[in-house]
C-alpha positions as CSV (number, residue, x, y, z in Angstrom):
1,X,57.1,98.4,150.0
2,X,53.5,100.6,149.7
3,X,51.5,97.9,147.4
4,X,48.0,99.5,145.7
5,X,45.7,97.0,145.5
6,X,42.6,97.8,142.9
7,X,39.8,96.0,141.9
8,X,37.6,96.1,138.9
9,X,34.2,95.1,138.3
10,X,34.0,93.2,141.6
11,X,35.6,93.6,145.2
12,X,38.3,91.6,146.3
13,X,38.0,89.4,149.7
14,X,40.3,90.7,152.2
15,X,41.7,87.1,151.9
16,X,42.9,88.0,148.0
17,X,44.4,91.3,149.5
18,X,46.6,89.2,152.2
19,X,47.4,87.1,149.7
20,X,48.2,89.9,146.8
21,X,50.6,91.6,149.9
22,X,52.1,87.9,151.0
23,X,53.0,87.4,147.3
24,X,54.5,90.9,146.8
25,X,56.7,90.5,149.8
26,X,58.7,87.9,147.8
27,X,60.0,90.6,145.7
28,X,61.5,92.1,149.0
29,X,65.0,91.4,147.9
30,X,64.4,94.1,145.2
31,X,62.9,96.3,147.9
32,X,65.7,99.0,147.0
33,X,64.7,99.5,143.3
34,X,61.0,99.5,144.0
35,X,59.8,103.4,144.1
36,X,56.1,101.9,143.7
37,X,53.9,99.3,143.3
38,X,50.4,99.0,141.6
39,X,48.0,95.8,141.6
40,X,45.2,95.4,139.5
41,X,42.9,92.4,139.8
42,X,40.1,92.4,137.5
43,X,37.0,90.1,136.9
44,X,35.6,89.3,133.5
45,X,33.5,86.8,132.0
46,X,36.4,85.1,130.3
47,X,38.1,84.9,133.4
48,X,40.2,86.7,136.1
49,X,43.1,88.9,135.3
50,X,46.1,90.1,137.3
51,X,48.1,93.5,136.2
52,X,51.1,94.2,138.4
53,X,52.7,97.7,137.8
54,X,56.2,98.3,139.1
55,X,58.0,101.5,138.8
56,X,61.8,101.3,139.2
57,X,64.7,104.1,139.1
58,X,64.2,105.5,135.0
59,X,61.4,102.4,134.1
60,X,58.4,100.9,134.7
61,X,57.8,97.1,134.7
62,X,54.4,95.9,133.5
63,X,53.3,92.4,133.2
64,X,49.7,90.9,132.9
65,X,48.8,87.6,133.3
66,X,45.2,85.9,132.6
67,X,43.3,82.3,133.7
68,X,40.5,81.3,135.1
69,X,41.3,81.9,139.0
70,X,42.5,85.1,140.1
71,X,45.0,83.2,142.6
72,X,47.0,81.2,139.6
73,X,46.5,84.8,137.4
74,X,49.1,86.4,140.5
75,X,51.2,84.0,140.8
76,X,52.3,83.8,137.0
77,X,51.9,87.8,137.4
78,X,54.7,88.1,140.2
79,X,57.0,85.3,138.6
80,X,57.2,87.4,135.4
81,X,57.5,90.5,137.5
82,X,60.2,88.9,139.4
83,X,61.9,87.7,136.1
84,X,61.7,91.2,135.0
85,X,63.1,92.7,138.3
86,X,66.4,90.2,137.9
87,X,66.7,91.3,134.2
88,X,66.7,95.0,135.0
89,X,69.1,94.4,138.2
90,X,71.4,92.4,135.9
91,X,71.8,94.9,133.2
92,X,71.6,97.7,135.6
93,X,74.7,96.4,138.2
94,X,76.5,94.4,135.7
95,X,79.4,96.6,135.2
């Protein structure tokens, strides 16, 4: 899976990439709907945000989650990515 890893209004530590990439290597199972893959971590003064973009045969699945550490923001980003990736799998090879 090709992961894009962006950063906004701060550079990330190569340590936050490895980790971004280890995290996104969970959703390997759904390696065969995945056509692409965008990562956003951005910095603010209310806290640290992580957007995760995933594009999928006909739809793209966005989530965005918020907090104060940019390591908790991925996490709950990739388990409501990876709750949306079952969903779509579900409905789409249900029948």
């Amino acid at each position: 899976m090709n992961i894009e890893i962006t950063s906004r209004h701060y550079d990330a530590s190569p340590k936050v990439r490895e980790y971004v990439n280890d995290e996104m290597q969970k959703l390997g199972i759904f390696d065969h709907l995945i056509t692409s893959c965008k990562v956003i971590l951005e910095k603010s003064k209310e806290g640290e945000k992580a957007e995760i973009s995933i594009h999928v045969s006909g739809k793209d699945l966005v989530c965005s989650e918020f907090s104060d550490d940019i390591i908790k923001s991925i996490d709950r980003a990739v388990d409501n990515i990876e709750r949306q990736l079952k969903k779509f799998k579900e409905k789409r090879y249900s029948h």
